[in-house]
Steps between C-alpha positions, in 0.01 A plus 500: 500500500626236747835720556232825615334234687828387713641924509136595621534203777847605604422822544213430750714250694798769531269766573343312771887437634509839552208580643535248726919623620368856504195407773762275665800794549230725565509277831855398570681791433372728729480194797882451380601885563349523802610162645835583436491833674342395834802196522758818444294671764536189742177366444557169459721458813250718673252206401730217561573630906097523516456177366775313718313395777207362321777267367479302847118459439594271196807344638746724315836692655405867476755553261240363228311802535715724293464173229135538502521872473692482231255243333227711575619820338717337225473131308575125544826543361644841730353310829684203420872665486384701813407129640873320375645821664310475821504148596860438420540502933200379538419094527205461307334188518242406165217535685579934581609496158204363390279735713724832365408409130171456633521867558673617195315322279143649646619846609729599239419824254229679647556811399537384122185176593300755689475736193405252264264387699390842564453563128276257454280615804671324816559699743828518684397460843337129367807419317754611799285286735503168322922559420603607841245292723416196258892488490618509863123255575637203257862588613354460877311171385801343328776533748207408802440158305902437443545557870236308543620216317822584551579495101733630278743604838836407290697791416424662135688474220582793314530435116492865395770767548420841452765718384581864653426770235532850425251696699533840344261684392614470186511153429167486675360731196647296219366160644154650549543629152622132375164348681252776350681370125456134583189555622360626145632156318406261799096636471591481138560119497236438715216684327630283190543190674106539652400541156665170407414351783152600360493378190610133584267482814697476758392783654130357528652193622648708820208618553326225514768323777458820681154563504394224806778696698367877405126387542543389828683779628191742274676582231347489168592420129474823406852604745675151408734736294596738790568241772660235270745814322606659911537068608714483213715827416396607874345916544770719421635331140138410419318836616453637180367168370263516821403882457388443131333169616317713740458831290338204195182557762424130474582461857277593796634694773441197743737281276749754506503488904507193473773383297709763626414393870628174374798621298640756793567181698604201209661631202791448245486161618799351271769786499464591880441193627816385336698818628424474849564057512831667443565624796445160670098538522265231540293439207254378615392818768604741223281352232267259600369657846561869289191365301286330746468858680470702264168262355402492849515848561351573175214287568464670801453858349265351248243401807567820632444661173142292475410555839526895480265508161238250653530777795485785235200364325313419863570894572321585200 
């Protein structure tokens, strides 16, 4: 009976793996195909020429533009070898380096970010808005107070090479096809590791560290799970885990602004923190002063949020 027990318990958890990658390539494959094809239409260089002189307004050379283009329609990891690429003539000192992952680290994957947040009613134009503004506002910040202070001036060092790979169109559709595979077994491990994670009470225990942070930026118990999944795995591995989360209909629609309002600008704190101190960043601008804004900022809507239904319920 116990056997039937543990087949009947498998079955749910593997079923719920793939209901959770199906909701999840339902989002990134399309965003994928259509990436790819504005970059071979010269989008992305288009982007990168429009954004080079905003790249003074931050303290950047313009040639950092087609970097955070390439962040902005890609990942972490394509903006980066764009970045090795790039600044090879350049003499980057920590502190631009620092202010570039800034950047990258807020701006990148809209168009995949933007439709998860879509999908679980956010619209693009909010999502957009806090990635391209709240990015080049904390990038502004940072580089004013290094300036100001006149910290972190030395010249970078670089302790990741990228390497120069095949850029047919070809090899671009058998390492998309490699990611959508991985993709199936890395939501895989961590539906089963949440369920372990579960059942010795760890889980609760995050939670409970978390919870002074999310109430004080509005966020309630009930969307612990959604902003504590997108810190961790970040919003494009853990969107299906944040679409069921949301789709469970435990979660108000005012948590879900929320916590993504607060995940579009700090997320996948380990892995892309780590990535971009790589490059020669500053950790403490690319981590620490990544989460002070985005609480601050989050705190921010939440007023706004309260003032606008005190003003709703006035009306009435």
């Amino acid at each position: 009976m116990s056997n039937v027990k543990q087949l009947v318990e498998l079955r749910k958890i593997f079923n719920e793996i793939w209901q959770v990658y199906i909701t999840l390539l339902k989002v990134m494959v399309p965003a994928i195909i259509i990436v790819k094809a504005l970059d071979m239409l010269g989008a992305t260089a288009l982007l990168g020429s429009m954004l080079a002189p905003i790249m003074q307004f931050v303290g950047l050379p313009e040639q950092m533009g087609v970097v955070w283009a390439t962040a902005i329609l890609t990942n972490v990891y394509t903006a980066m070898v764009v970045f090795v690429n790039v600044s090879d003539t350049l003499a980057l000192t920590t502190a631009q380096v620092s202010v570039i992952g800034i950047l990258i680290l807020i701006s990148h994957s809209i168009p995949i970010e933007g439709a998860v947040a879509k999908m679980v009613g956010v619209s693009w134009r909010i999502t957009i808005v806090l990635k391209i503004l709240g990015g080049l506002l904390l990038a502004g910040a940072v580089n004013s107070l290094y300036l100001f202070f006149d910290y972190q001036q030395e010249p970078a060092v670089l302790l990741w090479q990228g390497t120069v790979s095949d850029e047919s169109l070809g090899q671009w559709a058998k390492d998309q096809v490699i990611l959508i595979v991985s993709i199936y077994f890395i939501i895989a491990t961590l539906i089963i590791g949440l369920g372990v994670l579960r059942k010795l009470g760890i889980e609760k225990l995050m939670h409970l560290m978390l919870s002074p942070i999310l109430k004080l930026i509005g966020i309630t118990k009930a969307a612990s799970n959604i902003t504590i999944i997108g810190l961790t795995l970040g919003m494009s591995f853990g969107a299906g885990l944040l679409i069921k989360e949301v789709k469970s209909g435990t979660v108000s629609k005012q948590d879900v602004l929320l916590s993504i309002v607060f995940l579009s600008l700090a997320h996948s704190l380990i892995e892309d923190t780590l990535l971009i101190l790589l490059l020669g960043a500053d950790v403490g601008a690319i981590l620490w002063l990544r989460i002070l804004f985005a609480v601050v900022v989050t705190m921010l809507f939440a007023k706004w949020l309260q003032k606008r239904e005190a003003l709703k319920e006035q009306g009435e």
